[in-house]
N, C-alpha and C positions, 0 to 999 in steps of 0.2 A: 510290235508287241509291247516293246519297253515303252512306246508314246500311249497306247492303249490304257495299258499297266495306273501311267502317270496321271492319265485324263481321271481313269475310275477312283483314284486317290485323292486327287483334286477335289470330285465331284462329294468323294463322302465326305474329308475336310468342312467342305462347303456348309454341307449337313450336321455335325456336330457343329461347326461355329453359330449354325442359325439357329439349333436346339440350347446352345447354350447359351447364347446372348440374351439378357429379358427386354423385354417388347420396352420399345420407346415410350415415353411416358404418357406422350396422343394414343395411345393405342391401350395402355390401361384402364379400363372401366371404372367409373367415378362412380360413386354413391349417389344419389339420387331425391329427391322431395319434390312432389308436386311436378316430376318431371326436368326440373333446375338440377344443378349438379352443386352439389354440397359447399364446396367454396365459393359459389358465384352466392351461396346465403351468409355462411356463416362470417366473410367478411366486413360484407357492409353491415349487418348485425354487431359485430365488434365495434367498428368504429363508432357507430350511432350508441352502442352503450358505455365505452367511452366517452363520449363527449357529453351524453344524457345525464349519465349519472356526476356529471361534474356541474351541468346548469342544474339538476335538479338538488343537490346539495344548498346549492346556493341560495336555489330558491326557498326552501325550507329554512333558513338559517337566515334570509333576511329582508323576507318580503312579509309587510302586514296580512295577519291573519294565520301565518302556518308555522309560525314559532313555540306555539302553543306544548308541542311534546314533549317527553321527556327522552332527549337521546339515547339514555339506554335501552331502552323498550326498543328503540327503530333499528338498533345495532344488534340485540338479541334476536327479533323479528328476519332479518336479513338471515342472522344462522340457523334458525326455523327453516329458513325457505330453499338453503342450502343443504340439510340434513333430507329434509323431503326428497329435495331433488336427485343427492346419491343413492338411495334409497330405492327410488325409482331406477336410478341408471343399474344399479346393481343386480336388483330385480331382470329387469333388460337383458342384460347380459349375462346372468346366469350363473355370477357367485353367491355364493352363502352370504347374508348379512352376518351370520356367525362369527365372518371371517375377521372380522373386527375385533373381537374379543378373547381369539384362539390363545394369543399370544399377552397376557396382562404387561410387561415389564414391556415391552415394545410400544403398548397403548398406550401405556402411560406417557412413553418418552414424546407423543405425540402434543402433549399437553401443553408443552414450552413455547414450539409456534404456532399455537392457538393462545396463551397468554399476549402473546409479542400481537398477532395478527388484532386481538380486541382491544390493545391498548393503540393500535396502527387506527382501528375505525373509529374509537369514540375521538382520536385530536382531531383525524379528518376535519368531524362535523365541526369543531372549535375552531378551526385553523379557517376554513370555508365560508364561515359566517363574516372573519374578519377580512379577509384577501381578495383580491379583484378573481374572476375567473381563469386570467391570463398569468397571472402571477403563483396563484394556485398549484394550474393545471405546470408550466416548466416547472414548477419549484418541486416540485412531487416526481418529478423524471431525475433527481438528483439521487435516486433510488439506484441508480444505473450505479452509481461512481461508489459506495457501498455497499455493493453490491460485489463491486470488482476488489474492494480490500479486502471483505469481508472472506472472499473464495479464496484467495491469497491464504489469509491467517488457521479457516477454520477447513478449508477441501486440500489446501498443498498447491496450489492451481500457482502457473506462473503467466503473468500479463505481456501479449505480443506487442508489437508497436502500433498496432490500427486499436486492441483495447487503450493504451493510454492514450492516446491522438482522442480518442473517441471520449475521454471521460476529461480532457483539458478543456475540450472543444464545449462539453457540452457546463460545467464550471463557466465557460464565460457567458456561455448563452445565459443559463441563469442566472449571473451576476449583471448581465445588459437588461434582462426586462424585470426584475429586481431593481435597478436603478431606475428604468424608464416606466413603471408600471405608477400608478398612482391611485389607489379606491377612492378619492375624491372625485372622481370622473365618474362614475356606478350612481348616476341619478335615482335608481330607482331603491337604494337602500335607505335602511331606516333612519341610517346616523353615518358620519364619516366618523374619521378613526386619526386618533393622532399618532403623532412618529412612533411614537413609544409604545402603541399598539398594534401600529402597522408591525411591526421589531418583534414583538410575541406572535404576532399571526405566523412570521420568517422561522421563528423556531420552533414553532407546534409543528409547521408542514414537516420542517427539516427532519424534528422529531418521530413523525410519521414514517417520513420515508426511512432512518434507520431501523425502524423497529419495523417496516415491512420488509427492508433485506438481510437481516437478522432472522425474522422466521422463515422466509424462500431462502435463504442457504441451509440452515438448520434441517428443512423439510425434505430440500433435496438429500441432504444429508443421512435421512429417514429414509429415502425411499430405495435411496443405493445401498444400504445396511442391511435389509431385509426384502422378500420377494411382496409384497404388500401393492397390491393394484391401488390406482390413483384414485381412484372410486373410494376407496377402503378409505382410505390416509382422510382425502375428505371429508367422509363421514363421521371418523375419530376428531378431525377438527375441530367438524358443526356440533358435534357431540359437548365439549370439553368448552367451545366457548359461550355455547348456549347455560351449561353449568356458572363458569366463572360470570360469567355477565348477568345472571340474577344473582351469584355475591355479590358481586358490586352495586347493583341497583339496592340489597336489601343494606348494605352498608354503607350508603350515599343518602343522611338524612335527608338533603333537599329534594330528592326524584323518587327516596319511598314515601316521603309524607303526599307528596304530589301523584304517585300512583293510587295509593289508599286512599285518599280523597278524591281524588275526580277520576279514576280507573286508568287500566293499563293503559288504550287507549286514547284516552283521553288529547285531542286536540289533532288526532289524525286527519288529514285531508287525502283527496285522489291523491294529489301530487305526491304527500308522505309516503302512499304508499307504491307510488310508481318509482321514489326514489329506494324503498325497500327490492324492488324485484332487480331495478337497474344494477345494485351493487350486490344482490346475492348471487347473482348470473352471471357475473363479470368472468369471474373462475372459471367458472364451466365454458363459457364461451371462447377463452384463449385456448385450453386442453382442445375446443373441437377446430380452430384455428389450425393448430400444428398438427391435427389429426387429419384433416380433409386439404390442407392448403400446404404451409410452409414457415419459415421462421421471418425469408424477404418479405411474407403476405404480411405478416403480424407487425412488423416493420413498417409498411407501409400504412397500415388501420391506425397503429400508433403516432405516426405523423398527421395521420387525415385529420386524427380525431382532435389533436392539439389544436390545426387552423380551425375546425369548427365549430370547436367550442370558444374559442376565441372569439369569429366571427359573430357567431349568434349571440353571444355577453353584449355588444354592440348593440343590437337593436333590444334584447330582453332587458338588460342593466343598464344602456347606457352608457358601456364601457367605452373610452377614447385610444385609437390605437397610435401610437408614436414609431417614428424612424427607427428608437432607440429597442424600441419591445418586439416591433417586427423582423429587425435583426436577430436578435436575441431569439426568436422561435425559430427561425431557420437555422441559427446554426445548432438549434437543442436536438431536433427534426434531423440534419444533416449529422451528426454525434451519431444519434441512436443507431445509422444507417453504417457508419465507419465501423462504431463498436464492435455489431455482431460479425463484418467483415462483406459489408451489402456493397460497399459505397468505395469508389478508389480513395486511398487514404492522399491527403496532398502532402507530408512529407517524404512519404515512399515513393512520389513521382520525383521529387526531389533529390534523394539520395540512391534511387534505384534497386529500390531492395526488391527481396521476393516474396510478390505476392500470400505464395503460401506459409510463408516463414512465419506472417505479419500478426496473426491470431492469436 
């Protein structure tokens, strides 16, 4: 009876641990398009718009015939296409567009890293016109390492040993193909660029990238302060920089007189406007990234996209690849992978720490 007793106890045991355990993650049903499963799309979609919207920059900014625009138009245009886009997603899913507006003194606060983010796109195109692709595309991943002070000063956050390992690591990569990169090699641009120029291209990027981790911690900071879906927050973005960005267009003699004379438009091509959709979509495509996939996926699209936009500046630019730059992007690549905590860190193999402590 007592083994009886034991077995029927066992057996329901059994039973609650299999009702409570949740299903393996093979066995969770994926989202779906055309039959495909949501992250076998939205991946190589990321990485291809990474790496697109960095040749297509380029190309815009320094191939005969497509210089013609006025960059703020193409930077106001992109938050057009982002406003649309929440808009629709909102739609979609079944909030108020209202929802944007409920709260004025919250919306407003939204306004700071949408200032930061439009002052982040117009150096872009400045910085892009002057810099090799490769030099560019790591020097703009230095976003990471202010990124990580920045959480420090303004979230409380304190940095494990795989974050600094990962922002040392990626400092020298940048500093390797920084020294090994050269726009004298970009055959196909309009003019080379001397030291002293190449030296401002170094600090517009640099520029950039603070003032993009500046508005992403800020933002984030926005969206843990209040219940505000990411849709929403978006929209007040696209909203607030599409406002500031015709201030500035109407307060920048040289690109109002050049609007009012030969129209808003004026000197757009296909490519302009392919490089408008590539960077209004960027956003949207990392959210469905860690929606459908994971942080390792985003990690990995983000390395893909470095060697390929790399590789492709080679045959579309011209561009020459050295010992010194290819280092330098593997270990920028290998950083990003430490940082988030993807990658075994190599001083922790060395000192023995623990893995979970490291973050």
């Amino acid at each position: 009876m007592r083994s009886s007793s034991k077995m029927a106890i066992d057996v329901e045991a059994q039973k609650e641990e299999m009702v409570s355990k949740p299903p393996p993650p093979s066995a969770t049903k994926q989202p779906t398009l055309f039959g495909i499963e949501m992250r076998h799309i939205v991946l190589p979609l990321l990485t291809l718009q990474n790496a697109g919207a960095v040749l297509l920059m380029r190309a815009v900014r320094s191939l005969p015939g497509e210089t013609e625009f006025a960059t703020q138009t193409v930077v106001i245009m992109q938050e057009v296409f982002k406003l649309v886009a929440c808009v629709f997603l909102l739609l979609y899913t079944g909030e108020p567009i209202s929802n944007a507006w409920n709260r004025p003194n919250e919306a407003l606060k939204t306004g700071v890293p949408a200032i930061l983010y439009l002052f982040q796109n117009n150096v872009q195109y400045l910085a892009v016109g002057i810099l090799d692709v490769a030099t560019y595309t790591v020097s703009y991943q230095s976003k990471t390492i202010w990124t990580g002070i920045l959480s420090i000063l303004m979230l409380g956050r304190t940095l494990g040993l795989n974050k600094w390992t990962g922002i040392i690591l990626l400092v020298g990569g940048i500093s390797a193909v920084n020294l090994g990169g050269s726009n004298k090699s970009e055959a196909a641009a309009e003019r080379t660029f001397t030291a002293s120029e190449r030296m401002f291209g170094l600090v517009l990027i640099n520029a950039a990238a603070v003032a993009s981790a500046l508005a992403g911690v800020s933002f984030e900071k926005l969206l843990k302060g209040v219940s505000v879906s990411l849709w929403t927050r978006n929209m007040q973005l696209a909203f607030y920089s599409i406002f500031t960005g015709l201030l500035v267009l109407y307060t920048t003699a040289e690109q109002r007189e050049q609007v009012v004379a030969k129209g808003f438009f004026h000197g757009y091509t296909p490519k302009t406007w392919m490089c408008v959709c590539a960077n209004a979509f960027g956003g949207l495509l990392v959210g469905a990234t860690i929606k459908y996939a994971d942080a390792v996926s985003k990690d990995i699209s983000i390395g893909a996209s470095i060697v390929l936009s790399t590789l492709m500046s080679t045959s579309l630019f011209g561009y020459q690849l050295s010992s010194m730059v290819m280092g330098g992007i593997v270990a920028v690549i290998y950083s990003v992978f430490i940082y988030s905590g993807n990658a075994r860190n190599p001083i922790e193999s060395c000192v023995g720490g623990d893995p979970k402590q490291s973050n």
